[in-house]
TORNUPA-648351 format. One record per residue (C-alpha): residue in one letter; x, y, z. Coordinates in steps of 0.25 Angstrom, whole numbers, padded with zeros to 4 digits, always signed. Example, Ala and Ser with C-alpha at 12.3 -4.5 7.8 and 13.67 -1.06 7.14 Angstrom:
2
A+0049-0018+0031/S+0055-0004+0029/
This chain:
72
X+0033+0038-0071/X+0041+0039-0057/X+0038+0029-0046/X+0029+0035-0035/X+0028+0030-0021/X+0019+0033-0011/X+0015+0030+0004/X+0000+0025+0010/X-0004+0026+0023/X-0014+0015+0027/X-0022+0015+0040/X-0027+0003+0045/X-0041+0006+0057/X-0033+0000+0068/X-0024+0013+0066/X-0012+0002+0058/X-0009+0008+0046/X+0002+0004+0033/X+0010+0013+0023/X+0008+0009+0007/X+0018+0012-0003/X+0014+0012-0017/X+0022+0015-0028/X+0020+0020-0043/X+0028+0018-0055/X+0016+0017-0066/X+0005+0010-0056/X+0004+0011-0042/X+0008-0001-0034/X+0009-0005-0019/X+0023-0007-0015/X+0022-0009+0000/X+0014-0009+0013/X+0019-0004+0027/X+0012-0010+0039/X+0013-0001+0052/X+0021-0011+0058/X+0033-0006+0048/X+0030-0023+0038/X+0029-0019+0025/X+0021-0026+0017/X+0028-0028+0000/X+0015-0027-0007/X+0023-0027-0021/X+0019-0018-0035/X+0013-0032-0040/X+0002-0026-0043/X+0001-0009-0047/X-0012+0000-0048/X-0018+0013-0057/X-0018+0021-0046/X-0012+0025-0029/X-0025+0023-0026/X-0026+0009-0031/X-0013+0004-0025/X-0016+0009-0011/X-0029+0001-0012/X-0022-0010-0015/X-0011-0009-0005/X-0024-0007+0007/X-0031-0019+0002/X-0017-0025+0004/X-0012-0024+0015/X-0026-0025+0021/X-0026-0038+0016/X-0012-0040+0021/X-0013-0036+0036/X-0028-0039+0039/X-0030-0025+0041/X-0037-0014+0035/X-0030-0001+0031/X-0036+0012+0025/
């Protein structure tokens, strides 16, 4: 199977917002996050999920936990 990358937007309510990249090869996992302020944030394929959707969840619950803020 080829390796698939795509890009997230995530919006944060005090109009901060952070990019995902998530990455398949046989699962999805999360391979980083971009913070507005251009850090990025190696969140690692330790762990891979079923499904995009899953790994995006993931990667939001994340970095919320991360930055103290909360993203959409």
């Amino acid at each position: 199977m080829a390796m698939v990358t795509t890009e997230h937007r995530l919006r944060c309510s005090d109009s901060d917002s952070c990019w995902v990249t998530l990455e398949r090869r046989e699962q999805w996992s999360v391979v980083s996050v971009e913070l507005s302020g251009g850090e990025v944030l190696n969140v690692g394929p330790e762990e891979t999920f079923e499904t995009e959707d899953e790994a995006l969840e993931h990667a939001r619950s994340w970095v919320c936990d991360h930055s103290g803020k909360v993203f959409n």
